[in-house]
C-alpha positions in Angstrom: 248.6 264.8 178.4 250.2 261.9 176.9 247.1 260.2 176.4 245.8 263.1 174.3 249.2 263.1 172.1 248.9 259.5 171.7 245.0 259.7 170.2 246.1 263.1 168.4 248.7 260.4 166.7 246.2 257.7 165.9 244.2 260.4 164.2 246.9 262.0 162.2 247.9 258.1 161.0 244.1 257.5 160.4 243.9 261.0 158.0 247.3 259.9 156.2 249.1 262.8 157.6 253.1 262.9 158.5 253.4 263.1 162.0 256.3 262.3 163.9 256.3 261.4 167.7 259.1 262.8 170.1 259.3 261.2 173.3 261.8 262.2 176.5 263.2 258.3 177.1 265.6 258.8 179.7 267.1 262.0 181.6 269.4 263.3 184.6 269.6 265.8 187.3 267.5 269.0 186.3 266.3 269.0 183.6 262.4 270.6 182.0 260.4 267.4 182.0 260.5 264.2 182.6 261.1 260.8 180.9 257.7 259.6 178.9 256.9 264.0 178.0 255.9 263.2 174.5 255.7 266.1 171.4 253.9 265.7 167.9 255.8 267.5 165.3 254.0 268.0 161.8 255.4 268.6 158.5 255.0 272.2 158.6 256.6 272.6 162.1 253.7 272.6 163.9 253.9 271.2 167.4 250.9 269.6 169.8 252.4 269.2 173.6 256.0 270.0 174.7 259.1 268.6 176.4 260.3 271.5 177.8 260.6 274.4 175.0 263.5 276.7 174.5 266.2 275.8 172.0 265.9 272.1 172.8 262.6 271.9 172.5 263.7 274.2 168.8 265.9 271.5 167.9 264.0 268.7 167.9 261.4 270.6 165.6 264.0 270.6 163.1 265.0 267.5 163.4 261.4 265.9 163.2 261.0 267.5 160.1 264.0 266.2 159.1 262.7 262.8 159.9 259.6 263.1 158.4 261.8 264.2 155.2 263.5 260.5 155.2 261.5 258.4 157.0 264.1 257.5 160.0 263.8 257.2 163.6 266.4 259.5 165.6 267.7 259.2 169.2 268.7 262.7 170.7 271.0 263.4 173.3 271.1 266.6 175.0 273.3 268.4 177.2 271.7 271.6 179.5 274.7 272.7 180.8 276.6 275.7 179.4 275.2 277.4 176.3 278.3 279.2 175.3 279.8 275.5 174.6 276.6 275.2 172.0 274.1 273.5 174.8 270.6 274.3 174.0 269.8 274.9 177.7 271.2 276.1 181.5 268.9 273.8 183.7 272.1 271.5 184.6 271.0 267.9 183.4 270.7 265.6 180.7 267.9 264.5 178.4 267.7 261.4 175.8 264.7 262.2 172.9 263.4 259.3 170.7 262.0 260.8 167.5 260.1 258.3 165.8 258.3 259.2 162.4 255.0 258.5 161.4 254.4 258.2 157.5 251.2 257.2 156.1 250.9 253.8 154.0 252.8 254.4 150.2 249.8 254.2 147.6 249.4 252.2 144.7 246.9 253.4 142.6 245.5 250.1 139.8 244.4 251.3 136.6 242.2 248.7 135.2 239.8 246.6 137.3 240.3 243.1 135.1 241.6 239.9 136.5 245.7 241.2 136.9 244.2 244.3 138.3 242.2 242.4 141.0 245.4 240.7 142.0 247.3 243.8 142.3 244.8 244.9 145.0 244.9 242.1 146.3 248.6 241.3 146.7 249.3 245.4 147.4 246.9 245.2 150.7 248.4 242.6 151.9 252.2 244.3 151.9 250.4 246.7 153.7 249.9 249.4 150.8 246.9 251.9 150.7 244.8 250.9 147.3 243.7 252.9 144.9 241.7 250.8 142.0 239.9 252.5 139.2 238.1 251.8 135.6 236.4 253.2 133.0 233.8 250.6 133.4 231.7 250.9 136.2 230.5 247.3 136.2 233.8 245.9 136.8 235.0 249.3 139.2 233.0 248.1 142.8 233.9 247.1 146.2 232.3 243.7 145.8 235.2 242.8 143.0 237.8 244.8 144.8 237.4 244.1 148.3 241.1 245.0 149.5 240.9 248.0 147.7 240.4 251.2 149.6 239.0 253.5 147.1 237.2 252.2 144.0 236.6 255.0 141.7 234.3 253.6 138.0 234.4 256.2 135.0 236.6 258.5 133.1 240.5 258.5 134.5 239.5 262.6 135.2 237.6 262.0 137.8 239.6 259.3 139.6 242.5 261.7 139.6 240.0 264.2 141.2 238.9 262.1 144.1 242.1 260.3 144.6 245.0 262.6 143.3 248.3 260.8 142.4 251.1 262.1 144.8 255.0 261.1 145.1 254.4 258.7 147.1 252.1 256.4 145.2 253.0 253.7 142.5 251.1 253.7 139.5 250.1 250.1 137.8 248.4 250.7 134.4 247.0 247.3 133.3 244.0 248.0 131.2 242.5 246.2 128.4 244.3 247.9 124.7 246.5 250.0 123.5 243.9 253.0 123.0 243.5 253.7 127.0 246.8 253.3 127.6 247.3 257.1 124.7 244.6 257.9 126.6 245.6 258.0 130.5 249.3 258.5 129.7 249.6 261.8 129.6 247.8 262.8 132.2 249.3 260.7 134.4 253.5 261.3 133.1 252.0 265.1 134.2 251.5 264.3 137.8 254.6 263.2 140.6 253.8 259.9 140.6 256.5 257.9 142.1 257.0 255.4 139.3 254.5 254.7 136.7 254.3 250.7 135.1 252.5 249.7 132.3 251.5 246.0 131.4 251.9 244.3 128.2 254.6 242.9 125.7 257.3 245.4 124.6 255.7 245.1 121.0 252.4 246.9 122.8 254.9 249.7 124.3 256.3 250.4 120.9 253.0 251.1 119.4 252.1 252.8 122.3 254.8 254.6 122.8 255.0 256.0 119.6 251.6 257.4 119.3 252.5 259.3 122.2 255.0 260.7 121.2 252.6 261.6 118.1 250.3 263.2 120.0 253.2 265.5 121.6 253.8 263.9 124.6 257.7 264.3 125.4 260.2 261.7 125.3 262.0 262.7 128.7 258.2 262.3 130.2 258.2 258.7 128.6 261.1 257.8 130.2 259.2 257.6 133.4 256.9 255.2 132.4 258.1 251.2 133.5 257.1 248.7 129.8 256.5 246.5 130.8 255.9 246.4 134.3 257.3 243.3 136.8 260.2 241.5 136.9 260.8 238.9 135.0 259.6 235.9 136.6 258.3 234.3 133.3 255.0 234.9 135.4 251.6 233.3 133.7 248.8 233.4 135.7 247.3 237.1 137.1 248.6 236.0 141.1 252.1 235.7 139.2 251.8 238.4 137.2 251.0 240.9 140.8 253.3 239.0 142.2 256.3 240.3 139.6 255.1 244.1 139.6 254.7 244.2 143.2 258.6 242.7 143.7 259.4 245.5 141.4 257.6 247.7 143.1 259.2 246.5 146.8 262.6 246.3 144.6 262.7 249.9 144.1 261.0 251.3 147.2 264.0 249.6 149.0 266.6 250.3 147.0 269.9 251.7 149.1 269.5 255.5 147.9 266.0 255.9 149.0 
């Protein structure tokens, strides 16, 4: 049974879905299963295997959602001893559960195929990111120029969005070629739950940017999510430097205390 959990888990991971993985690690006298039981838990509540049901087994569903909400392991100790006293169970032992989530890779999805864009890809697979890289030029949109990516979508920003929807997990690097894609994609992407959302160029290019959005009725409060420009300041000058500030930013705020 454990073998089956364990390749229901590898599949999950490989279809980017949340899983997380409850295992009994240690127990005494009586108690429903024994150490190395193992449980999935989706983020719906769904469960695949069991260590033992009842209001144990009820407890540790919530608190594998709860895991899969933050992204923390959890070590549970239980108690079957006397249920009046608040133990979830009567079989007279103890039981230790190690609830370990599983979160697919964070996305970053590159806007703009061009030499900074390449690097992105680059420097985001290699932190272990899940890449996203589209353009509106086909030519420049293909796996042979973006090998690290994992999905390279050419044409309109419509249809990237289609095949490769923007979620709040994923990081958004918009380095394309003028100021006129930039009014173009903005909106539609200030519209989605994008995580954060960075643009490249000067502050100048923002500005003008910025307000022909705001021309075109885009609200202010949505412009506030948008990063001008993206990347630390590293006084970066080549495109490897340039990744190299927006993915620190990136990192920067993905491990910031409050998350």
């Amino acid at each position: 049974m454990a073998e089956l959990i364990l390749r229901e888990l590898l599949d999950a991971i490989a279809e980017g879905e949340p899983v997380a993985l409850a295992t009994v690690v240690a127990t005494r006298r009586s108690v429903p299963r024994h150490a190395g039981t193992k449980m999935l838990v989706y983020g719906d509540g769904r469960q695949s295997g069991t260590i033992g049901g009842g209001e144990m087994e009820a407890r540790v569903v919530t608190e594998a959602v709860a895991s899969l909400a933050d992204g923390r392991t959890r070590v549970l100790d239980y108690q079957l001893v006397e249920p009046t006293s608040g133990d979830p169970g009567v079989c007279g032992g103890e039981v230790q559960i190690y609830l370990e989530p599983h979160m697919p890779a964070p996305t970053i999805t590159v806007i703009g195929c061009g030499h900074v864009g390449r690097a992105v890809a680059d420097l985001a697979h290699w932190l272990g990111y899940r890449v996203v890289a589209t353009d509106d030029r086909p030519e420049l949109a293909t796996s042979e120029l973006m090998p690290h990516a994992d999905v390279v979508i050419g044409g309109p920003l419509t249809d990237a969005l289609a095949q490769a929807p923007v979620t709040a997990d994923t990081h958004v690097v918009v380095v394309t070629r003028n100021v006129d894609l930039d009014v173009e994609i903005l909106p539609a992407l200030v519209a989605t739950e994008a995580r954060s959302i960075g643009v490249m160029g000067s502050r100048r290019r923002w500005e003008t940017t910025r307000g022909r959005l705001l021309e075109a009725g885009v609200a202010e409060a949505d412009l506030e999510r948008v990063v001008a420009p993206i990347g630390l300041d590293l006084h970066a000058e080549t495109p490897q430097e340039i990744a190299l500030s927006i993915l620190a930013q990136i990192v920067q705020l993905r491990r910031a205390p409050d998350r």
